[in-house]
mmCIF entry with sequence, helices, sheets and N, C-alpha, C, O atoms, coordinates in Angstrom:
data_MODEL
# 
_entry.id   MODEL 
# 
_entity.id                         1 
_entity.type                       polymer 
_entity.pdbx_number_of_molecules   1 
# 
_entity_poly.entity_id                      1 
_entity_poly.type                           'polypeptide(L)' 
_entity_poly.nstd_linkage                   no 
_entity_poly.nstd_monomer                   no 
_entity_poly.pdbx_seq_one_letter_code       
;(UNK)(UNK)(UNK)(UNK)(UNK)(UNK)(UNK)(UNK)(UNK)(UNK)(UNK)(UNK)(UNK)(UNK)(UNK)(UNK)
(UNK)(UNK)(UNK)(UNK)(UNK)(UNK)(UNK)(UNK)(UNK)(UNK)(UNK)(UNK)(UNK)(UNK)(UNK)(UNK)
(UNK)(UNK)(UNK)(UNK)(UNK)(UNK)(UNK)(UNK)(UNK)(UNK)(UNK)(UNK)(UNK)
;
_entity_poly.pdbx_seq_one_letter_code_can   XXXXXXXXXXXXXXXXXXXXXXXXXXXXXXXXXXXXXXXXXXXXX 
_entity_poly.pdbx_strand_id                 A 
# 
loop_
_entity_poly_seq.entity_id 
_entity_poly_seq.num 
_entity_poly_seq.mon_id 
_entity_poly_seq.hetero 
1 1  UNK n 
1 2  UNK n 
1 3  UNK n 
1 4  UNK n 
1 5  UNK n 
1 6  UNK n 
1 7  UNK n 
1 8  UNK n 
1 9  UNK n 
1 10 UNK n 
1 11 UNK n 
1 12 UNK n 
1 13 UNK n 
1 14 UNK n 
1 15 UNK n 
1 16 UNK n 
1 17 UNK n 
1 18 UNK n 
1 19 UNK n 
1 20 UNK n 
1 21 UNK n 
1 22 UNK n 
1 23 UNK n 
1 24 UNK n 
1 25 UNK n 
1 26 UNK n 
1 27 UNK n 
1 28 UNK n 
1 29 UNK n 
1 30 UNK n 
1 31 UNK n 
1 32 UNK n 
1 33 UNK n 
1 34 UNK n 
1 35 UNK n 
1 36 UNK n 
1 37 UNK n 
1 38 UNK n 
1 39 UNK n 
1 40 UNK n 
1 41 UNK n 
1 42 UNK n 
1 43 UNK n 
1 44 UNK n 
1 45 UNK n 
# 
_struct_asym.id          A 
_struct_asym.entity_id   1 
# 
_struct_conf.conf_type_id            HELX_P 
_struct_conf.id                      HELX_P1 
_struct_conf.pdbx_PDB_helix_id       AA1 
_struct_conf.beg_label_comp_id       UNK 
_struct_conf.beg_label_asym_id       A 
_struct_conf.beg_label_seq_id        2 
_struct_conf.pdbx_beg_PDB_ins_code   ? 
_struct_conf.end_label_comp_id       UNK 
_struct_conf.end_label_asym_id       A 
_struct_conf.end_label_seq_id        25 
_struct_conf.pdbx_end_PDB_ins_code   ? 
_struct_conf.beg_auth_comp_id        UNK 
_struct_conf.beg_auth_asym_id        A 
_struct_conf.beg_auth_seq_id         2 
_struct_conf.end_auth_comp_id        UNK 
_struct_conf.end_auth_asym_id        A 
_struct_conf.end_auth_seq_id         25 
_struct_conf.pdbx_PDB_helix_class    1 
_struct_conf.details                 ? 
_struct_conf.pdbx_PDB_helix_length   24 
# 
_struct_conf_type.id          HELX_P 
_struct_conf_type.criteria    ? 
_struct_conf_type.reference   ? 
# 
loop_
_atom_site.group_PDB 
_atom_site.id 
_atom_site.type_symbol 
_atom_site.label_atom_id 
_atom_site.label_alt_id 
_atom_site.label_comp_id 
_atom_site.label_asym_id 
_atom_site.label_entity_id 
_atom_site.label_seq_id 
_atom_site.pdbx_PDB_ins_code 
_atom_site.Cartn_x 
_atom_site.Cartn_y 
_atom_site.Cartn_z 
_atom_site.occupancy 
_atom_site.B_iso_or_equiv 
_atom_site.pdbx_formal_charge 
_atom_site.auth_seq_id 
_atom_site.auth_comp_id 
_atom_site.auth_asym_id 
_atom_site.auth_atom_id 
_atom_site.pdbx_PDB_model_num 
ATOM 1   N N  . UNK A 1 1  ? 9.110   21.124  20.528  1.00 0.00 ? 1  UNK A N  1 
ATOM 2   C CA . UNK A 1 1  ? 7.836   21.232  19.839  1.00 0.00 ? 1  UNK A CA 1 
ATOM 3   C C  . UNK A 1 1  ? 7.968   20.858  18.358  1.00 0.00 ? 1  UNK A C  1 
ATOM 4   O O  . UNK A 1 1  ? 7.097   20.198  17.791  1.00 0.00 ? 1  UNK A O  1 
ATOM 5   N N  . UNK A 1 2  ? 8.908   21.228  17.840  1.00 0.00 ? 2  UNK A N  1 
ATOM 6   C CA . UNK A 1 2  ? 8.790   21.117  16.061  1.00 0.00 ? 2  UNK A CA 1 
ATOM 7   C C  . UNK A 1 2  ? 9.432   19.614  15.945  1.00 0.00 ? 2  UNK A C  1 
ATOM 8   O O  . UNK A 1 2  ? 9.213   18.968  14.920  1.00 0.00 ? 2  UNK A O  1 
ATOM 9   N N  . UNK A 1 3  ? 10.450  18.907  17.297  1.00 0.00 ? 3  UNK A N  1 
ATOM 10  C CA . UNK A 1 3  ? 10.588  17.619  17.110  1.00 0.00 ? 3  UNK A CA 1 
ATOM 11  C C  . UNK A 1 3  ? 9.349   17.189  17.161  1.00 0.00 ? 3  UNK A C  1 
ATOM 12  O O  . UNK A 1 3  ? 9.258   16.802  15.996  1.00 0.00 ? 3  UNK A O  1 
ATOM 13  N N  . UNK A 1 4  ? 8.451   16.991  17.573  1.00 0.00 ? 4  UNK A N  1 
ATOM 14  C CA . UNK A 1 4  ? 7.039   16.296  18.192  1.00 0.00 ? 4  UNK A CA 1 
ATOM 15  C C  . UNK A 1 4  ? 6.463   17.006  16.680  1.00 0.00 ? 4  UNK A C  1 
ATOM 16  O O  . UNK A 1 4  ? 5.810   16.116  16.135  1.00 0.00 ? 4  UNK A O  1 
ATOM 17  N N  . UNK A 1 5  ? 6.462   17.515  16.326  1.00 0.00 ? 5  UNK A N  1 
ATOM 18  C CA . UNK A 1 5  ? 5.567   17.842  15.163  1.00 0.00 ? 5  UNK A CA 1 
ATOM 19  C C  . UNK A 1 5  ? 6.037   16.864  13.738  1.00 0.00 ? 5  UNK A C  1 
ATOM 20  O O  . UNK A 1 5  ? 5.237   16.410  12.920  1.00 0.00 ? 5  UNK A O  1 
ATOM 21  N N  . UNK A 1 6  ? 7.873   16.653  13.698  1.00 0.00 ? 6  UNK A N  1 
ATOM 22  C CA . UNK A 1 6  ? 8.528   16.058  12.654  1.00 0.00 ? 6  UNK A CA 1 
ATOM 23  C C  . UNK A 1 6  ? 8.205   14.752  12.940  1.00 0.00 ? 6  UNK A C  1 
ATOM 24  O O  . UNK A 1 6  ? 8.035   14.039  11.951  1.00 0.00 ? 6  UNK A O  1 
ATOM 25  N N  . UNK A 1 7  ? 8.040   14.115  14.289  1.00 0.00 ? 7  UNK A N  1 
ATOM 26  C CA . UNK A 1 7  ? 8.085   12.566  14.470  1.00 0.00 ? 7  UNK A CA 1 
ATOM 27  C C  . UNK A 1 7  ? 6.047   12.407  13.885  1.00 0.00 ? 7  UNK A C  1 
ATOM 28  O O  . UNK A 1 7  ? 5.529   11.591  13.122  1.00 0.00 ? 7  UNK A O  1 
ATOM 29  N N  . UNK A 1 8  ? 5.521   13.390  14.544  1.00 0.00 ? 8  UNK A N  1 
ATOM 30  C CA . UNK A 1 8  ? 3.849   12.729  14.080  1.00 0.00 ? 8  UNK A CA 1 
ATOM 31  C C  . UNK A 1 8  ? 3.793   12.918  12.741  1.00 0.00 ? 8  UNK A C  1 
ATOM 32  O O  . UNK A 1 8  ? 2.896   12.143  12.409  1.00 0.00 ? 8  UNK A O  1 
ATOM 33  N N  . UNK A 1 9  ? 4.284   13.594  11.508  1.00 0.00 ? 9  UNK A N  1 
ATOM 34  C CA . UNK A 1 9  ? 4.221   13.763  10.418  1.00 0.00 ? 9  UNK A CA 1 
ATOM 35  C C  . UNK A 1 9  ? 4.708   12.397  9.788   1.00 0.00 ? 9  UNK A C  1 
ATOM 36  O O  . UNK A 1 9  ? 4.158   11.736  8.907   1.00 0.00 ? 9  UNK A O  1 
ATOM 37  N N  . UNK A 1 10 ? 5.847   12.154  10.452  1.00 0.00 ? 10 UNK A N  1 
ATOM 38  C CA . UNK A 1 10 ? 6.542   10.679  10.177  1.00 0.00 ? 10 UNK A CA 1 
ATOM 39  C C  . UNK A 1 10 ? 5.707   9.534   10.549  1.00 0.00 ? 10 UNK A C  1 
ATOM 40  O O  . UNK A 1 10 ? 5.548   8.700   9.658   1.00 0.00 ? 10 UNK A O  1 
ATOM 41  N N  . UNK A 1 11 ? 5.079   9.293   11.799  1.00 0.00 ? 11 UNK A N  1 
ATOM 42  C CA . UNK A 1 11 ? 3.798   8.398   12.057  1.00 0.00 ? 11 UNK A CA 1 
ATOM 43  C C  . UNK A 1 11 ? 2.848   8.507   11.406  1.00 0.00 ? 11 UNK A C  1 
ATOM 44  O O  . UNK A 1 11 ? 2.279   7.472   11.059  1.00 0.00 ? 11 UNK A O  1 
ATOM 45  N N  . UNK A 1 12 ? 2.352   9.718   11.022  1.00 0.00 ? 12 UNK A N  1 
ATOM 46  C CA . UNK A 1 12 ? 0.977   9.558   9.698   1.00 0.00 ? 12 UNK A CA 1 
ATOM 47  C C  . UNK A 1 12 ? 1.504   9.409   8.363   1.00 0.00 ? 12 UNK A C  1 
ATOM 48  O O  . UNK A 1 12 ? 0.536   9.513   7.610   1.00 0.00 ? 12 UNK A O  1 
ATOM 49  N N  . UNK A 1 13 ? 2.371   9.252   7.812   1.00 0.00 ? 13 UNK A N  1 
ATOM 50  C CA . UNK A 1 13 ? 3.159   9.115   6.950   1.00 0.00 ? 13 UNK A CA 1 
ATOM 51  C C  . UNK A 1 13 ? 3.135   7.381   6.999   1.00 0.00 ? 13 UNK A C  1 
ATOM 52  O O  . UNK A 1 13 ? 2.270   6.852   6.301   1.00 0.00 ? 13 UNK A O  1 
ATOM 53  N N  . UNK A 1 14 ? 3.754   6.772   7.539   1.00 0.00 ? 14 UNK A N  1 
ATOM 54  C CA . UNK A 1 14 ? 4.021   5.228   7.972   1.00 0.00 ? 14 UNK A CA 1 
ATOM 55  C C  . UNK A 1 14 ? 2.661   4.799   7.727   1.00 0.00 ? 14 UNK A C  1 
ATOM 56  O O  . UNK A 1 14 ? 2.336   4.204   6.699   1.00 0.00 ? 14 UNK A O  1 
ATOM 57  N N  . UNK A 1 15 ? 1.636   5.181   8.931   1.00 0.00 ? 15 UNK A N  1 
ATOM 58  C CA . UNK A 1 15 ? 0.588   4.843   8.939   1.00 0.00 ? 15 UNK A CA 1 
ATOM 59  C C  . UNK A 1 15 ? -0.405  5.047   7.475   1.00 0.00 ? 15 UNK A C  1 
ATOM 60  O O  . UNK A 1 15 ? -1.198  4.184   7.098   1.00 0.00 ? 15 UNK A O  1 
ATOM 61  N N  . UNK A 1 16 ? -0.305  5.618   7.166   1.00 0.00 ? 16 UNK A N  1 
ATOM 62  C CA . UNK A 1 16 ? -1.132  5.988   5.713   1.00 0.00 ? 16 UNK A CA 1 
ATOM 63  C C  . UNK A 1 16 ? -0.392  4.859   4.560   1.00 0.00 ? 16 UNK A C  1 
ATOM 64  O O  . UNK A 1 16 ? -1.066  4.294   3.698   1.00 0.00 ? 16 UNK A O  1 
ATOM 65  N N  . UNK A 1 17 ? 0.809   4.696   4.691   1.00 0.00 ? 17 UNK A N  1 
ATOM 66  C CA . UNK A 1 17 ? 1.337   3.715   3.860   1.00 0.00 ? 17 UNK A CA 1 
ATOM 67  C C  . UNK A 1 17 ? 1.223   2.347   4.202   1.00 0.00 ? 17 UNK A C  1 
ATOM 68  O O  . UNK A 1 17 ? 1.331   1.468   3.347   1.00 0.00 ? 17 UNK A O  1 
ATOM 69  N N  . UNK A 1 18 ? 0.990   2.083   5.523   1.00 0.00 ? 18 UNK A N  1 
ATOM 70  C CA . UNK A 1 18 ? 0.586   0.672   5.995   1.00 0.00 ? 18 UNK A CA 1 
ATOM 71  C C  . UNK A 1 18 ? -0.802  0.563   5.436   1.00 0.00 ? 18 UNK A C  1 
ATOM 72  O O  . UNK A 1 18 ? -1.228  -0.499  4.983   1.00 0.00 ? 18 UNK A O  1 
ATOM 73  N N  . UNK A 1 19 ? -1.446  1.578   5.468   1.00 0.00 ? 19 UNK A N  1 
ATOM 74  C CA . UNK A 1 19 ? -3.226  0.906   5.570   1.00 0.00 ? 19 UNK A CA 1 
ATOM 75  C C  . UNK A 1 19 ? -3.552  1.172   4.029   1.00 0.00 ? 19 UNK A C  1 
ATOM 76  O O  . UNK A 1 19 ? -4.607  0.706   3.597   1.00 0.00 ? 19 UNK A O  1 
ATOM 77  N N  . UNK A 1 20 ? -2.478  2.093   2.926   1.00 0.00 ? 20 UNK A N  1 
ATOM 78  C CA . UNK A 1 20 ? -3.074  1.451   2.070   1.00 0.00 ? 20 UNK A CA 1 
ATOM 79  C C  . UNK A 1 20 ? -2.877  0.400   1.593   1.00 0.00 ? 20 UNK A C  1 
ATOM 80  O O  . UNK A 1 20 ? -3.703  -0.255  0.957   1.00 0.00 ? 20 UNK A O  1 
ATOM 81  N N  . UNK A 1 21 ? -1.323  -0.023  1.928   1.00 0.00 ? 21 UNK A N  1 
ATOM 82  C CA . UNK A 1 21 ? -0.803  -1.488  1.244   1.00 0.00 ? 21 UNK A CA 1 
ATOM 83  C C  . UNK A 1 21 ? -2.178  -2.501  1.983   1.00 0.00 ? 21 UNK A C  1 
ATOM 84  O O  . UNK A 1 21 ? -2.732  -3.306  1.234   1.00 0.00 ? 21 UNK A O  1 
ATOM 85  N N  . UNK A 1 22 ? -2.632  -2.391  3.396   1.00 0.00 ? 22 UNK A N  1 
ATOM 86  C CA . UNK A 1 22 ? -3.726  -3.405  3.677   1.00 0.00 ? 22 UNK A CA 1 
ATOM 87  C C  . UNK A 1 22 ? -4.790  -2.961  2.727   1.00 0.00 ? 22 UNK A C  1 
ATOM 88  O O  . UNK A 1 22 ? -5.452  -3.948  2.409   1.00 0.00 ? 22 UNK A O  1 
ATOM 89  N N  . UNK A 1 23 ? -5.204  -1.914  2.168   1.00 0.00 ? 23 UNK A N  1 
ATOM 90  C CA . UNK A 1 23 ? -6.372  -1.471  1.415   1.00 0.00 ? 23 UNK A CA 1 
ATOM 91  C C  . UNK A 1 23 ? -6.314  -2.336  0.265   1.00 0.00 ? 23 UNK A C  1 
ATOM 92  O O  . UNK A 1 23 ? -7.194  -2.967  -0.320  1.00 0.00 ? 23 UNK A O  1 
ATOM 93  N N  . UNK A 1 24 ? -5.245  -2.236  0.101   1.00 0.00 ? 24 UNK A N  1 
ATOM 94  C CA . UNK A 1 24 ? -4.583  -2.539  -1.372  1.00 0.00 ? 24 UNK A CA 1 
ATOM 95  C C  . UNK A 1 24 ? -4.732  -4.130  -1.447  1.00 0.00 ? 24 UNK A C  1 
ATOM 96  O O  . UNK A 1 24 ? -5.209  -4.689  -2.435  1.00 0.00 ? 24 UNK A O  1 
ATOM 97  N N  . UNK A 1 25 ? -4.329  -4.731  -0.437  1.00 0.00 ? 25 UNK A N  1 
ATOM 98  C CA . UNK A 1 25 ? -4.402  -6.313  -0.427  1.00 0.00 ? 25 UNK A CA 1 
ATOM 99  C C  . UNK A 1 25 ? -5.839  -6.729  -0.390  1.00 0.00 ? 25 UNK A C  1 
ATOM 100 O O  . UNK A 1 25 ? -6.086  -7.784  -0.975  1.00 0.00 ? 25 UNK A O  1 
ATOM 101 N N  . UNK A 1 26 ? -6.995  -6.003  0.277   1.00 0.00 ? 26 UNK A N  1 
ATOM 102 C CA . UNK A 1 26 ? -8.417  -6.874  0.124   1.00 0.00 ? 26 UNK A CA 1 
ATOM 103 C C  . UNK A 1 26 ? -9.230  -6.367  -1.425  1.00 0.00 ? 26 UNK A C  1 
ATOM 104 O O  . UNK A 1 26 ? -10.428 -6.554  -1.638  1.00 0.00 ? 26 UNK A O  1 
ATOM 105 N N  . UNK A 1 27 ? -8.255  -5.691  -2.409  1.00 0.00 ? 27 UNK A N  1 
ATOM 106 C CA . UNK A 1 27 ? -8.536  -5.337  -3.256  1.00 0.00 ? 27 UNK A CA 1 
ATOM 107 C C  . UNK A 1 27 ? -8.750  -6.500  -4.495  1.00 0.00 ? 27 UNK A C  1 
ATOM 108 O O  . UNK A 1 27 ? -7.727  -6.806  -5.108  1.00 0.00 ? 27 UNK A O  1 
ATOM 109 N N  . UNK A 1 28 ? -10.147 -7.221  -4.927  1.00 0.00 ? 28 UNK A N  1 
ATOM 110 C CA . UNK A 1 28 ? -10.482 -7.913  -6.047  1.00 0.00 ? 28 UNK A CA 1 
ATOM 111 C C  . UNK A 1 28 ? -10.430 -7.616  -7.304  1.00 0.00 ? 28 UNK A C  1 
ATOM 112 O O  . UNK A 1 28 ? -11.348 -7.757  -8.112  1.00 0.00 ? 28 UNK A O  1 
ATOM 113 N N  . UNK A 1 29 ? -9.390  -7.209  -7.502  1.00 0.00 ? 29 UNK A N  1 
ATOM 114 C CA . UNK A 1 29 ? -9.255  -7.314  -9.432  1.00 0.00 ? 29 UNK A CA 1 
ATOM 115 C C  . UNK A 1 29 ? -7.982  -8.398  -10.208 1.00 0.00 ? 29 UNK A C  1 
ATOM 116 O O  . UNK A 1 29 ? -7.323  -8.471  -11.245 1.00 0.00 ? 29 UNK A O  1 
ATOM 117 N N  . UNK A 1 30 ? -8.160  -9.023  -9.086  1.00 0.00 ? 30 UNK A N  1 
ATOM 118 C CA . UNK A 1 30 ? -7.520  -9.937  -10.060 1.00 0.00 ? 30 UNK A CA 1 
ATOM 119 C C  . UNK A 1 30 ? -6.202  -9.981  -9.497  1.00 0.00 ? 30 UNK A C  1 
ATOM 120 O O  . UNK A 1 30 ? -6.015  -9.589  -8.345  1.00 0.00 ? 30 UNK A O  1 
ATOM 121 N N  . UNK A 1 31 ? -5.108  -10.502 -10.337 1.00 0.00 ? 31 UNK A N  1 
ATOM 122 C CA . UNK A 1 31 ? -3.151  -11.119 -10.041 1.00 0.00 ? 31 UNK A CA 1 
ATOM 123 C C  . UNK A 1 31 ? -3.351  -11.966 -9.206  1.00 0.00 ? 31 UNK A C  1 
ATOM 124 O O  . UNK A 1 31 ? -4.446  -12.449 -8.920  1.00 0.00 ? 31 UNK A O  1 
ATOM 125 N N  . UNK A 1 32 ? -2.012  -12.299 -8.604  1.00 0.00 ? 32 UNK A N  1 
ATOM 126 C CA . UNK A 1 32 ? -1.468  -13.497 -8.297  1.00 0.00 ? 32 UNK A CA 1 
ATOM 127 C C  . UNK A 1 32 ? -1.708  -13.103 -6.581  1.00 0.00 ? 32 UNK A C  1 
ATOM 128 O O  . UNK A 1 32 ? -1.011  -13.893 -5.944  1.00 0.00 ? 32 UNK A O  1 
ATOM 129 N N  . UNK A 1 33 ? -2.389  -12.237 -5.714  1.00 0.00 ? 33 UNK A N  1 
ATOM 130 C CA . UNK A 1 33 ? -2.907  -12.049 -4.516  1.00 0.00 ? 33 UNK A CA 1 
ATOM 131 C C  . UNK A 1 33 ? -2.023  -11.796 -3.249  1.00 0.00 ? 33 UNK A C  1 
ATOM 132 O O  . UNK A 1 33 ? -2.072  -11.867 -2.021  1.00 0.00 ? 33 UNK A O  1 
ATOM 133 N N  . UNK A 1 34 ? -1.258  -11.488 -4.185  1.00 0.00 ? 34 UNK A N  1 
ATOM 134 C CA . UNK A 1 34 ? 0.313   -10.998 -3.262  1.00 0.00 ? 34 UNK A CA 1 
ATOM 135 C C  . UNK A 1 34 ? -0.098  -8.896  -3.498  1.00 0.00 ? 34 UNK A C  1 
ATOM 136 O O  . UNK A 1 34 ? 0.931   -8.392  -3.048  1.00 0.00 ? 34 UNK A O  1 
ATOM 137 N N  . UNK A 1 35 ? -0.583  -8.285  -3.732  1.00 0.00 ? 35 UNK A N  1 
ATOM 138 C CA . UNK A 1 35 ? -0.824  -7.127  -3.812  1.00 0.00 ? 35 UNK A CA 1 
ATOM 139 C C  . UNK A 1 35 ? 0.451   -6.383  -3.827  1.00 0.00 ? 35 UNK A C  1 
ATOM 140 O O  . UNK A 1 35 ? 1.032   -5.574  -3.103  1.00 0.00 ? 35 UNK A O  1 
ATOM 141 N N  . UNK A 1 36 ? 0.708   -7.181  -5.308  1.00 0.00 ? 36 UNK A N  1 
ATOM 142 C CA . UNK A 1 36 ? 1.778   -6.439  -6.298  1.00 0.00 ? 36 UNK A CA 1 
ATOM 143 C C  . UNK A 1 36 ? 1.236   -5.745  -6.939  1.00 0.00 ? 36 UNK A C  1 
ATOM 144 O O  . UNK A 1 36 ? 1.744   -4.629  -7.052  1.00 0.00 ? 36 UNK A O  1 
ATOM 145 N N  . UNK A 1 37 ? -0.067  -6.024  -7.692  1.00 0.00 ? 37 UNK A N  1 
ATOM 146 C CA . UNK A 1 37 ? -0.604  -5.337  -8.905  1.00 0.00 ? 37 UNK A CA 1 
ATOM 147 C C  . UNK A 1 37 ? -0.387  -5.760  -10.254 1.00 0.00 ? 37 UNK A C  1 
ATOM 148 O O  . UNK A 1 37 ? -0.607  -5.086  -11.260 1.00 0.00 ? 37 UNK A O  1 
ATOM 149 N N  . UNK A 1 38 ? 0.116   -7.065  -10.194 1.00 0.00 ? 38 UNK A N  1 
ATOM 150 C CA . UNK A 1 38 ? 0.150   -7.816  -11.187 1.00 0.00 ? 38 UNK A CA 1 
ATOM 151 C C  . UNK A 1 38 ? -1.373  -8.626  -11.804 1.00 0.00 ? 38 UNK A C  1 
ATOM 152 O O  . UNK A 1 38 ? -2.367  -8.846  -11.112 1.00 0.00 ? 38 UNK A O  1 
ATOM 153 N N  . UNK A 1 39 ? -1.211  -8.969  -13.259 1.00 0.00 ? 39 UNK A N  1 
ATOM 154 C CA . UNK A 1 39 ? -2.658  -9.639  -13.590 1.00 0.00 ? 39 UNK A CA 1 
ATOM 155 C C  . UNK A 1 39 ? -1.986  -10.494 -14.117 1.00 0.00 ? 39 UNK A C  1 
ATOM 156 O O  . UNK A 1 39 ? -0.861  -10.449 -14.614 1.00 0.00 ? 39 UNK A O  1 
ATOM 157 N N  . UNK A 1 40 ? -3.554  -12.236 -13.861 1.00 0.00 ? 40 UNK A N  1 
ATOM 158 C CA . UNK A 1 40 ? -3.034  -13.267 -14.145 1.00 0.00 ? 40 UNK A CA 1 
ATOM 159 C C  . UNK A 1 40 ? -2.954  -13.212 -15.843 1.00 0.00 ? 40 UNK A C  1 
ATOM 160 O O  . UNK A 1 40 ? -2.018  -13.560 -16.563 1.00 0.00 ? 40 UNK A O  1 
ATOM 161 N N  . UNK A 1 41 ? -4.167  -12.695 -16.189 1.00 0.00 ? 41 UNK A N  1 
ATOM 162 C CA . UNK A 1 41 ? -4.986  -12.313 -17.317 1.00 0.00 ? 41 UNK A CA 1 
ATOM 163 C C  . UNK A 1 41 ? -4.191  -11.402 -18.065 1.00 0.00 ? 41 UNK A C  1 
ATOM 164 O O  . UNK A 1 41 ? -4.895  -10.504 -18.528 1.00 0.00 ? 41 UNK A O  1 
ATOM 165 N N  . UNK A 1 42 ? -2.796  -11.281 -18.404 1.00 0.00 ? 42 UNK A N  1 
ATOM 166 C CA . UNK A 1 42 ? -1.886  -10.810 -19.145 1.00 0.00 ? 42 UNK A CA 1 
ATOM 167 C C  . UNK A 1 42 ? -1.772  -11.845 -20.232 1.00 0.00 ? 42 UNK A C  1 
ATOM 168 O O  . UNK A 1 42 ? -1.922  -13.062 -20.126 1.00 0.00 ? 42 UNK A O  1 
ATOM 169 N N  . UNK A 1 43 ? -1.509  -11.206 -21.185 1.00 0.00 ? 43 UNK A N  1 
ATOM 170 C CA . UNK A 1 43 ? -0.901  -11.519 -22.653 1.00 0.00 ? 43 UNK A CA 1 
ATOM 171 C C  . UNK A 1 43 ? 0.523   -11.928 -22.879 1.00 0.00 ? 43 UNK A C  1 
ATOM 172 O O  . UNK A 1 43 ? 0.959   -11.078 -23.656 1.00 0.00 ? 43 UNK A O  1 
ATOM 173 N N  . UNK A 1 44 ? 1.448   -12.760 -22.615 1.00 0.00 ? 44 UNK A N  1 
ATOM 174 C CA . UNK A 1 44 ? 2.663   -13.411 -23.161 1.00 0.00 ? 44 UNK A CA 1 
ATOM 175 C C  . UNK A 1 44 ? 2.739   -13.193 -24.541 1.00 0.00 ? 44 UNK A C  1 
ATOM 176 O O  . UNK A 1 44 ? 2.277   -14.030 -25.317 1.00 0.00 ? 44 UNK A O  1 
ATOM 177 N N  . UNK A 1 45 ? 3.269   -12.167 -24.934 1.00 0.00 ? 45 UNK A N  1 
ATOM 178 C CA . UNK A 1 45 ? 3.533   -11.845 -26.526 1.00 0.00 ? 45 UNK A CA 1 
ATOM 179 C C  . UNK A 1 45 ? 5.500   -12.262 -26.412 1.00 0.00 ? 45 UNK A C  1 
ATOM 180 O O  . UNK A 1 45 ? 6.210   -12.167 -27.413 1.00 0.00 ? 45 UNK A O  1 
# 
């Protein structure tokens, strides 16, 4: 029982990190569209 409880914690875990990186990718603010979180619109000082 507490295995089956450690493995689904581990599947919603995975899963929550897959769908935000997809959240994360149809996200429009801008960078280079690789959903790094980089902007093109940076300053080179």
């Amino acid at each position: 029982m507490i295995q089956q409880l450690i493995i689904f914690m581990l599947f919603l875990a995975a899963a929550g990190f897959i769908g935000r990186k997809i959240w994360k990718s149809f996200d429009s603010s801008g960078g280079c569209g690789k959903g790094c979180g980089c902007s093109t619109d940076k300053k080179i000082a």
